[in-house]
Every structure is written in C-alpha cells, then in structure tokens.
N, C-alpha and C positions, 0 to 999 in steps of 0.2 A: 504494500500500500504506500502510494508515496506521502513522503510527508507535507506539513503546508509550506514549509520553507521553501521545496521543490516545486508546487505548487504555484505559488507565486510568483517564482522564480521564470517558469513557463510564460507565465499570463504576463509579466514582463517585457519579454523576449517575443513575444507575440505583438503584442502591442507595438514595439521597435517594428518590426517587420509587416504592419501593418501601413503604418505609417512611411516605412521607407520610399523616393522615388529612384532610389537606386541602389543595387545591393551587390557584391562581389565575395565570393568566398576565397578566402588563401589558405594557403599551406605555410605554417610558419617553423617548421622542420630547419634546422641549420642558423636560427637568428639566436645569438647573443644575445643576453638581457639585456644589452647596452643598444645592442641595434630594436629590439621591442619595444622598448622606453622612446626611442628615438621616430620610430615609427607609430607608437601611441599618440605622441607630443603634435607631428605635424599634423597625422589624421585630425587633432581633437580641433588644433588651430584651425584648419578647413572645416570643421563643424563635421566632421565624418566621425560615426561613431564605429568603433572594431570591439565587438566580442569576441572573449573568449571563454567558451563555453561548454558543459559536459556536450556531447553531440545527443545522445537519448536527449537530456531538455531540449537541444537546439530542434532536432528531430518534432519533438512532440508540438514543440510552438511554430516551427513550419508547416505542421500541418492543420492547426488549429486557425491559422492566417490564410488557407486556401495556399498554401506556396509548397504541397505535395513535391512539384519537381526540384526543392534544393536536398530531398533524403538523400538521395544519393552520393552529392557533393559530401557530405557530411560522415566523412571517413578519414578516420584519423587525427591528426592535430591539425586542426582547421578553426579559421576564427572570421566570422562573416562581417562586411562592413556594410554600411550606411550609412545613407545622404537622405536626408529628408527635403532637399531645395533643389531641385532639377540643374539648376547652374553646377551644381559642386557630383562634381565626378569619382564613387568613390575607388576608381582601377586606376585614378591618374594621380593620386598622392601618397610619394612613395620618396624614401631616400635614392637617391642618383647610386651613392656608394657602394650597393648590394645589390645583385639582381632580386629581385621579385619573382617569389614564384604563384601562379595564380592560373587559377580556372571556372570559367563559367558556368554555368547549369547550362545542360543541353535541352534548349523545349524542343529537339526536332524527333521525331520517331524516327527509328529506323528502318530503310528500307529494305526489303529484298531483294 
C-alpha cells in the first residue's frame, strides 16, 4: 500500500507534468555532483524545472496526467525537465562543457 508521502509525492509530479508546455527526459549517468549542481542552477535560472525522481512515482504521475507515452523513457537514472512558458526550451539548457545525453518519447508507432 503506498504510503501518503508517496502519494502526494505522485499528485505533485502530476500536477508539474500537467502543466508543462515542454518536457525532455535525460539520462544523467556519468555527471559529477559538481556538473548536476551546475546543470540544476542554469535549468532553474531558465525557469526549467529537472526532477529527479523514483521512476515507479514518475511512472504512476505520467500516467495519471494522460502522458502514458513517457513509461517507457523512464528506465533507469532518468530525470525529466520542464518548461511551463512555450519560449523557454527545456532540450536547449544545458552546460557547453559536457555532452548531454538525452532522449525523447517516441509518439510514433511502429511500423511493419
């Protein structure tokens, strides 16, 4: 049974992702504390917000929001961004010094 902490935590995270008008999931595999801090700071500056987050809640509040297609991104150490302002981009604020690694939700089926 989850607890209410987890709970709220969801309906949180839902709420973010309801409201987003842009979202990007990373893989933050290989970054330094010093380089997450540093990529937190400009995200926050640009008004981009990066969770990071168990994937089960991320999971649960993506699909609570109608956003079933980010389940799948949502493997492994992964931390989803948002923009809530159509101007502010959140795949395009990023340190120059590291590569970025990142991947989008695929909405296309695939074909045969």
């Amino acid at each position: 049974m989850p607890t209410e902490r987890k709970v709220e935590a969801v309906e949180e995270i839902s709420e973010k992702l309801k409201r987003a008008t842009g979202l990007v999931v990373t893989d933050y595999r290989g970054l330094t504390v010093a380089q997450m801090q540093e990529l937190r700071r400009k995200l926050s500056a640009a008004e981009i917000d990066y969770l990071v987050v168990k994937n089960t809640l991320a999971r649960r509040a993506a699909a609570a929001s109608g956003l079933d297609v980010l389940e799948p991104e949502l493997i492994g150490p992964v931390g989803p961004r948002s923009s809530w302002d159509s101007s502010r981009a959140p795949s395009t604020t990023a340190s120059p010094s590291w590569p970025e690694p990142c991947r989008a939700p695929s909405t296309s089926s695939p074909t045969a």
